[in-house]
C-alpha positions in Angstrom: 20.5 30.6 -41.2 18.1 33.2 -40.6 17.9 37.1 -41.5 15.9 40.2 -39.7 14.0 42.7 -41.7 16.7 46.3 -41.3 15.5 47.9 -38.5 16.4 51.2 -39.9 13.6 51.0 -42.1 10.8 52.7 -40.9 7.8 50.6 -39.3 4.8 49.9 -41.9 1.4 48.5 -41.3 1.1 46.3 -44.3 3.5 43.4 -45.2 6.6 43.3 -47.6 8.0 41.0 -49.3 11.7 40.3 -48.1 14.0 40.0 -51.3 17.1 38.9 -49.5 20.9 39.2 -51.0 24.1 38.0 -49.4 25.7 41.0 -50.0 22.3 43.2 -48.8 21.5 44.0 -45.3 17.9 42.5 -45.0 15.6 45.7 -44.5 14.3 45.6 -40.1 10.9 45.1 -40.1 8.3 46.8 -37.7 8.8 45.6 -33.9 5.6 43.9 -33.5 6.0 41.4 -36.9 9.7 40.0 -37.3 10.6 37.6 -39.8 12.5 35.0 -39.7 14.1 32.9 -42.5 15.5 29.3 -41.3 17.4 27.0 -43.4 16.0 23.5 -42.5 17.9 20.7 -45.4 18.8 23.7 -47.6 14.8 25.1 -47.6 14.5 28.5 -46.3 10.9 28.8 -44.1 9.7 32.2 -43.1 8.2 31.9 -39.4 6.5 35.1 -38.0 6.9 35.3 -34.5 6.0 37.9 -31.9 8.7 38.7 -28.9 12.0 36.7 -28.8 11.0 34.4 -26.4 8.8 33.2 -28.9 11.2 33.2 -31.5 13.2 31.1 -29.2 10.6 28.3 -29.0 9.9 28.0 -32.5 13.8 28.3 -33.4 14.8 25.4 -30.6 11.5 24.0 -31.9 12.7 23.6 -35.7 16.1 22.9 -35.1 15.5 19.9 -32.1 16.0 21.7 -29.1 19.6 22.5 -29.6 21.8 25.5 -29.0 24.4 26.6 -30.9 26.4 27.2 -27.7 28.2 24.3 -26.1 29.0 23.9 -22.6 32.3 24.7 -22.4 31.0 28.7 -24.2 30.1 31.7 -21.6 26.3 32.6 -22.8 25.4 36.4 -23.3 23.1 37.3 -20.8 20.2 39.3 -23.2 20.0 42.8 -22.0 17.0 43.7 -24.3 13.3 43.1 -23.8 12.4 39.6 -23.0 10.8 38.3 -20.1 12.7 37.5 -17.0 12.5 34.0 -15.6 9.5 33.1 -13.9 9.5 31.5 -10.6 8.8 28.3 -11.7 11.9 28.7 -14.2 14.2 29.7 -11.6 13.2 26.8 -9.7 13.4 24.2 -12.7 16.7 25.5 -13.5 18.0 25.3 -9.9 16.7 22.3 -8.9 18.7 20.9 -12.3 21.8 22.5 -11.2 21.7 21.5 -7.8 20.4 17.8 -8.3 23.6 17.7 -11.0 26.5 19.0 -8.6 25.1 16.8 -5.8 25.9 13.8 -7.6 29.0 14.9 -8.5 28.6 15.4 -12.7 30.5 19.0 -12.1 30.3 19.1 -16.0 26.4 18.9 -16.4 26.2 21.7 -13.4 28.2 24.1 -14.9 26.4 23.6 -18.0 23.5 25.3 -16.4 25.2 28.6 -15.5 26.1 31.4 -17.8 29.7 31.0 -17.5 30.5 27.0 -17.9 34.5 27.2 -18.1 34.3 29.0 -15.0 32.0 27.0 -12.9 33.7 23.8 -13.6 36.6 25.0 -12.7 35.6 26.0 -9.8 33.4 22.9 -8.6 35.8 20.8 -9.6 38.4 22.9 -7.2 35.9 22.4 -4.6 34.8 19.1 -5.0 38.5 18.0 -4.8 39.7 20.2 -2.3 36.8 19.4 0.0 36.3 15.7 -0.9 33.0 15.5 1.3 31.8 11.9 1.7 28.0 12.8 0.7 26.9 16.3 -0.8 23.3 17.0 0.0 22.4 20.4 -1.5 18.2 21.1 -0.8 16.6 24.3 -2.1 14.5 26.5 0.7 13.0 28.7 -1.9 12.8 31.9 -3.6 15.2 34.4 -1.5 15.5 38.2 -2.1 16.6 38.9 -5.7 15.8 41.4 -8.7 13.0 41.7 -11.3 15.5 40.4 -13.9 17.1 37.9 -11.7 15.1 36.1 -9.3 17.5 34.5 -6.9 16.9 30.8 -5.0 18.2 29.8 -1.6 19.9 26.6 -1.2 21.4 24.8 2.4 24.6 23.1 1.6 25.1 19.8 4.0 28.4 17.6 3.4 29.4 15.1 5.7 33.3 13.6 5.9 35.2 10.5 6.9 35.9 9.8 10.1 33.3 12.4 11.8 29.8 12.1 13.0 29.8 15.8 12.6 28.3 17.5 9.1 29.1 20.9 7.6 25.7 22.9 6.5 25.6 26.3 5.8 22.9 28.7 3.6 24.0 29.8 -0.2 21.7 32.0 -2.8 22.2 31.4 -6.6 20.8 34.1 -9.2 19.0 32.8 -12.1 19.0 34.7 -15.9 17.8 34.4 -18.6 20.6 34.3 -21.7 20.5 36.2 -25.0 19.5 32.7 -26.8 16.5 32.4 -24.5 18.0 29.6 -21.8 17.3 29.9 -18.4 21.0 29.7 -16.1 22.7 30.0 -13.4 24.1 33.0 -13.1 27.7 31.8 -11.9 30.2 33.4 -9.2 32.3 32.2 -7.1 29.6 32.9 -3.8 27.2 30.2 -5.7 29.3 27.4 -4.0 29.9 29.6 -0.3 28.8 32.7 0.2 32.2 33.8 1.6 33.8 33.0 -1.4 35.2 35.2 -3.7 38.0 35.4 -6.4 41.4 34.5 -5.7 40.2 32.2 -2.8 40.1 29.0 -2.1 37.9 26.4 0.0 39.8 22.6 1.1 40.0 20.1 4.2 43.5 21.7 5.4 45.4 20.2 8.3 45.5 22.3 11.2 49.0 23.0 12.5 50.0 20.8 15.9 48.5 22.1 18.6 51.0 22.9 21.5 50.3 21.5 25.2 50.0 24.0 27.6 50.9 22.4 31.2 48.1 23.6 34.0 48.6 23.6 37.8 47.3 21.3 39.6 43.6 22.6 39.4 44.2 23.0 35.6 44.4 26.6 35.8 47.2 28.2 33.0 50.6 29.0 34.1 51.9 30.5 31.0 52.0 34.4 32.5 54.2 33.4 35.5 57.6 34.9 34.3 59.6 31.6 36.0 57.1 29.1 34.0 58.2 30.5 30.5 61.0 28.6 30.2 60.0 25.8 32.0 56.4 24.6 30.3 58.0 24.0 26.8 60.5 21.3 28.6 57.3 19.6 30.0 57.1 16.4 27.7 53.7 14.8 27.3 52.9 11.6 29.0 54.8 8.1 27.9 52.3 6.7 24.7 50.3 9.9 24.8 50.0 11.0 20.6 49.6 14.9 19.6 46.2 14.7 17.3 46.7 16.5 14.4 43.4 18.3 13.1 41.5 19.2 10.3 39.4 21.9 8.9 37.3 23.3 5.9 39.7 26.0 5.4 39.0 29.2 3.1 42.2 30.7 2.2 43.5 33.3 -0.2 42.4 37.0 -1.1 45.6 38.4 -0.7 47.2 39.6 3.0 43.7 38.4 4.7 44.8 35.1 7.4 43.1 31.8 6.1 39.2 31.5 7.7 38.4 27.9 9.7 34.9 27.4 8.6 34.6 24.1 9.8 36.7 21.8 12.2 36.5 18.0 11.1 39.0 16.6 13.5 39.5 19.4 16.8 43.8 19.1 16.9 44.4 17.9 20.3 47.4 17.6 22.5 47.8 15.7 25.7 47.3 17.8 28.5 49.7 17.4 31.6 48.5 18.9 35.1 51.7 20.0 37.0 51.5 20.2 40.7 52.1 23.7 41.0 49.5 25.7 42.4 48.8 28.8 40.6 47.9 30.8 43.9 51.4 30.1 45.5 53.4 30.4 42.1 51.8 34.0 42.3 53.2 34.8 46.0 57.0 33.2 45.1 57.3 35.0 42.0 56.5 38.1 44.0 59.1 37.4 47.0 62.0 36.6 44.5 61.2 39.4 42.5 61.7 41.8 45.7 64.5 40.1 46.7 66.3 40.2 43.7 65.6 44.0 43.3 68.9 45.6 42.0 69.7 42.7 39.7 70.4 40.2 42.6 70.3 36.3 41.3 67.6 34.6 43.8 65.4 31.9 43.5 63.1 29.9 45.5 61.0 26.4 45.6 58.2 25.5 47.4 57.5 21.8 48.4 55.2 19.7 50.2 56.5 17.2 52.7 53.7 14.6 52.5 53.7 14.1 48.8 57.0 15.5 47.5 55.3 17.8 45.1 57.0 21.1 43.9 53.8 23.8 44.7 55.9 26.7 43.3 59.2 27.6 41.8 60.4 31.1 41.1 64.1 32.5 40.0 65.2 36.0 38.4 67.0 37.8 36.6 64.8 36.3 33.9 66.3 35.4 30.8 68.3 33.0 32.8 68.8 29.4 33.2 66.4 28.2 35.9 69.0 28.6 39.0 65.9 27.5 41.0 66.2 23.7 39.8 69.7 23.9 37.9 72.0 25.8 40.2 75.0 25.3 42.1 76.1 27.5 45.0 76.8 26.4 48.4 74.1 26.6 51.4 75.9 28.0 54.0 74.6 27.2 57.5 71.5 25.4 56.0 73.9 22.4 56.0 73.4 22.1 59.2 70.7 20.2 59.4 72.3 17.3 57.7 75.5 17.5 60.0 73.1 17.7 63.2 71.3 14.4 61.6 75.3 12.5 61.2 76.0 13.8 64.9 72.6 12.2 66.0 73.4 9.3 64.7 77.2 9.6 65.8 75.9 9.7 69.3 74.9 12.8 70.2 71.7 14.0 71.4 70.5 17.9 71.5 71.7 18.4 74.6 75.0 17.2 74.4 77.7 19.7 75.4 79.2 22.0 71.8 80.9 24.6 73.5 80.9 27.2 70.7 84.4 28.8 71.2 84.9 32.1 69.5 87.2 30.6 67.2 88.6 27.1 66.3 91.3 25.0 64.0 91.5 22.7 61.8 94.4 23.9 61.2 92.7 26.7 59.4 91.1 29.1 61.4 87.3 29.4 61.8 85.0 31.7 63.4 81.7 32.5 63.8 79.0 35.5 62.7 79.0 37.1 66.4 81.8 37.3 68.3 82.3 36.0 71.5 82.3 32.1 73.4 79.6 30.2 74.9 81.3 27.6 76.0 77.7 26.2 77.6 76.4 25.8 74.5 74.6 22.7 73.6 74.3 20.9 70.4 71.2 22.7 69.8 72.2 25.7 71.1 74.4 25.8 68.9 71.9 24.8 66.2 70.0 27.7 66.8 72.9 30.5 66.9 74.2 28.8 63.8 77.8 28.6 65.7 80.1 27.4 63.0 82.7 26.4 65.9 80.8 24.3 68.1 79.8 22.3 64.9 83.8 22.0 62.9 85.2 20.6 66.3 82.3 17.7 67.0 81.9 16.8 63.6 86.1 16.6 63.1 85.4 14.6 66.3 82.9 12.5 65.8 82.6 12.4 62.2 84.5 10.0 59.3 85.1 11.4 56.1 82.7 10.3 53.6 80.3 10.2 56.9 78.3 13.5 55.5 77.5 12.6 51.9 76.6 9.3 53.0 73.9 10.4 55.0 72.7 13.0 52.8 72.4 10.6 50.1 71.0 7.5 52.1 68.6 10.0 54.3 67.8 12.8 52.5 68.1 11.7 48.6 70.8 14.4 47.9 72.8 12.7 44.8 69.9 10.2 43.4 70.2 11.3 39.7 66.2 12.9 40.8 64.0 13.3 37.8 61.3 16.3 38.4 60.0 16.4 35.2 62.4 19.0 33.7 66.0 18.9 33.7 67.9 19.7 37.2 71.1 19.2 39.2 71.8 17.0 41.3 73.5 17.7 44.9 77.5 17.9 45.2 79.0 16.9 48.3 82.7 15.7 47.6 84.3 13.8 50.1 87.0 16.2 51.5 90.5 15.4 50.7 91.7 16.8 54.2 90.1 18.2 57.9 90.5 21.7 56.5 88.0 20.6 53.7 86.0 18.5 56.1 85.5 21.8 58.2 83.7 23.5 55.2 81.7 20.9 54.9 80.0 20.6 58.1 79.0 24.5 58.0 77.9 24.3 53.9 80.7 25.7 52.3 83.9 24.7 50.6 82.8 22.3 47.6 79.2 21.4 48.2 77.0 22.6 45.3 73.1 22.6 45.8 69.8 24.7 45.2 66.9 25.6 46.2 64.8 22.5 44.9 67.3 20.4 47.3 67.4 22.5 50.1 63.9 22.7 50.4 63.2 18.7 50.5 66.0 18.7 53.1 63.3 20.8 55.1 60.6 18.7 53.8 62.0 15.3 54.9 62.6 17.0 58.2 59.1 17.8 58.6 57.7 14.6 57.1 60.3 12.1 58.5 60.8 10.6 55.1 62.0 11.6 52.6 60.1 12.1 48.8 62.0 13.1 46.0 60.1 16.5 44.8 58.6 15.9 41.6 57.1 18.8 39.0 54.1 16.1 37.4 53.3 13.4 39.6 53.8 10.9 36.4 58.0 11.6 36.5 59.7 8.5 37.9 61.3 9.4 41.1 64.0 7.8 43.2 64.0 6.3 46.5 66.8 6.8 49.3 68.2 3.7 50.2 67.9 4.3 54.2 65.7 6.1 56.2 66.3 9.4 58.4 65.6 7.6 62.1 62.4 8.6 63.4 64.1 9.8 67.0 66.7 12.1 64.6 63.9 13.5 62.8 62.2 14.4 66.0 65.4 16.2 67.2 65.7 17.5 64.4 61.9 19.1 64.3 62.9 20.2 67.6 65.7 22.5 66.8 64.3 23.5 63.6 61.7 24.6 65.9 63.4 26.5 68.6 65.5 28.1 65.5 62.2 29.8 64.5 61.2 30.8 67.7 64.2 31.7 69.4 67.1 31.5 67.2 68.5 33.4 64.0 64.8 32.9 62.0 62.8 33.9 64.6 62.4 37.8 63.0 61.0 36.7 59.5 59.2 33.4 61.2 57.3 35.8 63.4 53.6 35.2 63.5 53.6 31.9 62.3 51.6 29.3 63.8 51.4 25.6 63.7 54.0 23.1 62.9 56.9 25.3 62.6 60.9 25.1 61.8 63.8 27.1 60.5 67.3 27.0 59.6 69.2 30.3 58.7 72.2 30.2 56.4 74.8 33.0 55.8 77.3 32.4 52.9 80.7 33.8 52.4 81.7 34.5 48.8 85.1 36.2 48.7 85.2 39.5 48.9 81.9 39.8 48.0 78.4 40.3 49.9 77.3 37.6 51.8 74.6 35.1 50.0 71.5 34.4 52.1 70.2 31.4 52.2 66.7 30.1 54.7 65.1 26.9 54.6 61.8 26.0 56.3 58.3 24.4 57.1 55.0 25.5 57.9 52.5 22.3 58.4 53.0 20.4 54.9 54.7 23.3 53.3 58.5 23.7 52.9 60.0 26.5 51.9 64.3 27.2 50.6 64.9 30.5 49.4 68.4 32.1 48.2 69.6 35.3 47.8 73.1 35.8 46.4 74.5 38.7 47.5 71.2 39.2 50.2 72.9 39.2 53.0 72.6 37.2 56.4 69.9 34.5 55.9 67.3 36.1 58.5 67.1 39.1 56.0 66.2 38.4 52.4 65.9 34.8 51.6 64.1 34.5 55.2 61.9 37.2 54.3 61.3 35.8 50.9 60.4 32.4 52.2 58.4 33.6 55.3 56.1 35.1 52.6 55.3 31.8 50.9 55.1 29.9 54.2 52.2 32.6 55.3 50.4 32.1 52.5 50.1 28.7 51.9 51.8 26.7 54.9 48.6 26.9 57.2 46.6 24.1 56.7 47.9 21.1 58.3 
């Protein structure tokens, strides 16, 4: 135990004799002589010293080098005259700290900084919460401090498990020199990162499951297309594909402020599935529906192509909706057709066989057709083209058995096959009729038959191609074969007619101006009492288009001018 001469006293230029009391304040000597009394085995020894860094050596000196501050005690930083730490200190003292928390003895580290608790407490936090592999912390010098605390730069480098990849980054720690005379670490939170601060936090956090955002077929995004924002989250990832969950050095806390990635270990990854959509065409059949369906008219329309089967572009509204594109139900009017022609082909009947197309007809109810009149020289195909509902109730009743139509649009065209696309859809409904009256429906697309646009438009497609290929949405979905095969002199015929339909007959106004391989069929529903529901199917080179339009109309006007759109846009390539 030591005591200082009262610095009240005033300073003196010769020496005194110190008579000290326990219950006297020892009179302060003059600044430039101090006295100090230690107790060394119970002998007081009077050491004059000059500055207290000196008295600091001679003290540590006397006593062994030991402080009467442990390491778990914050030291009081002096504030009074001595020397700031040299260069060489700072450096010593850094080095020690840095050499210490590399190897991982936290508790020796923070033993070198000012406030000990603290700093193991907070190096422990990190040394856990990080759990590097290797910690390689090398100093880069003296970087821009104070005259009272010099500050040394420091690159952090820890490399993990399980990556080739290491995190480095540049810190600065302050250096001071404490009231006892040790040179420390001035501590704060920034010693360890420079972005951290109090209240925060730095671990290895897993990185929440990253989500896999289907492309087109050139891999370009599809998420903005109002159709697709329902449809991408059904898209499941391949079969044995596995979501890789990722990790990151993550600084969180600091109140409202969103957690900081700082550096990625493990990049989350998801399996990413190429659709075979094309974004360009998607574009043009979101636009046709959408001017279609003006006035809050359902419509919908899909866009396939015959030599491969996959869906290019698939577009419904009102949005909000489920997906009447893929999962609707309504019947397809005259767009039925087609398959009756293909039954009657194969019943015996050629394109020019005699239909008269009477202006009305039995069976026993009465039918009739969209224009007045008879044309009692009408042709199969004539009657194709005019879409005469008459000419085609009295050969099909004639030449057709029950059962005959579903049959072939199930062996030929895949209607009924339990398709899978890639999302959910419906399948095709075509009952068997129950009588000739229901039969009648049939053969002109009404009464119980329940399709969409996704079917209708591979009924175009396996015209065009001559086989048919059940439409798929990723080209990894399983899909279904017909059992039979639509004869190669029916599909011809049928091409044929399709053709003249677009040239001549009810499509020719929104086929206009097309060129190449070509074909139509119009279809014109009746709902009740209720507007008509346009219906159009078609082909353009290896594009086919089916568009529907409830409440549109005849099938010339809006579904025809809906699919004519995507047809001109994309069908002319061969």
């Amino acid at each position: 135990m030591y005591r200082e001469h009262d610095k009240r006293y005033p300073e003196q230029d010769h020496d005194e004799h110190l008579v000290l009391d326990d219950h006297e304040e020892a009179p302060r000597r003059p600044r430039s002589r101090r006295v100090w009394l230690v107790a060394i085995g119970g002998v007081f020894t009077a050491l004059v010293v000059v500055g207290g860094y000196g008295a600091y050596n001679v003290v540590s000196a006397v006593s062994g080098g030991s402080s009467d501050k442990g390491a778990g005690a914050d030291a009081t930083v002096s504030k009074g005259p001595q020397t700031p730490p040299t260069a060489a200190e700072a450096d010593a003292v850094a080095k020690d700290f840095l050499a210490a928390w590399g190897r991982g003895d936290l508790t020796v580290a923070a033993g070198l900084t000012d406030r000990p608790e603290a700093a193991r407490t907070a190096l422990t936090s990190f040394h856990d919460g990080v759990s590097a592999r290797k910690l390689t912390l090398t100093g880069t010098g003296a970087a821009a401090g104070t005259p009272s605390e010099p500050t040394v730069g420091y690159r952090v480098r820890a490399e993990f498990d399980g990556t080739s990849e290491a995190w480095e980054y540049d810190s600065t720690l302050g250096v001071v020199r404490a009231a006892d005379g040790r040179i420390l670490v001035r501590w704060a939170p920034a010693v360890i990162h420079p972005k951290l601060g109090a209240g925060k936090t730095l671990a290895v956090k897993t990185l929440p499951n990253p989500v896999s955002k289907p492309t087109d077929r050139k891999g370009r995004p599809l998420d903005s297309f109002p159709s697709l924002r329902s449809v991408l989250p059904q898209i499941a990832p391949p079969d044995g594909a596995k979501v890789v969950t990722g990790q990151a050095v993550v600084l969180s806390g600091g109140g409202s402020q969103e957690a900081e990635q700082l550096f990625v270990l493990t990049p989350p990854s998801a399996p990413q599935v190429k659709l075979t959509l094309d974004a360009d065409l998607q574009q043009v059949a979101e636009d046709a529906v959408k001017q279609q369906s003006a006035g809050g008219k359902p419509a919908s329309l899909v866009a396939v192509q015959p030599s491969t089967g996959n869906i290019l572009a698939m577009a419904f509204a009102p949005q909000g909706e489920f997906n009447r594109a893929v999962g609707g139900g309504q019947a397809p009017g005259s767009t039925m057709k087609v398959i009756t022609s293909a039954a009657l082909l194969q019943a015996g009947m050629t394109p020019d066989t005699a239909a008269p197309c009477k202006e009305t007809t039995n069976s026993p109810r009465t039918w009739h057709n969209d224009e007045p009149g008879s044309h009692l020289d009408y042709t199969l195909s004539d009657d194709f083209i005019h879409s005469c509902n008459t000419g085609f109730i009295d050969k099909g009743l004639e030449k057709l058995q029950p059962g005959t139509l579903a049959s072939v649009a199930r062996d030929q065209f895949g209607l009924g096959l339990q398709w899978r696309i890639g999302i959910p859809s419906r399948d095709a409904t075509i009952p068997a009729p129950g009588n000739k009256d229901e039969a009648a429906a049939e053969y002109i697309g009404q009464g119980q038959i329940q399709v969409n646009s996704l079917l209708m438009a591979s009924v175009a497609a396996t015209v065009q191609s001559g086989t048919f290929r059940q439409p798929v949405l990723r080209e990894d979905a399983k899909r279904v074969t017909a059992p039979g095969r639509l004869p190669a002199d029916v599909a011809q015929s049928l091409r044929s007619m399709m053709a003249r339909t677009a040239t001549q007959g009810t499509a020719q106004a929104p086929m206009s101006g097309l060129s190449g391989q070509i074909g139509a069929k119009t279809g014109t529903v009746e709902a009740g009492s209720q507007a008509t529901n346009s219906w159009f199917i078609a082909y353009r080179n290896d594009l086919a288009v089916a568009a529907e339009v409830e409440g549109g109309g005849h099938g010339n006007s809006a579904a025809g001018v809906a699919a004519a759109q995507v047809l001109k846009a994309g069908g002319g390539k061969g």
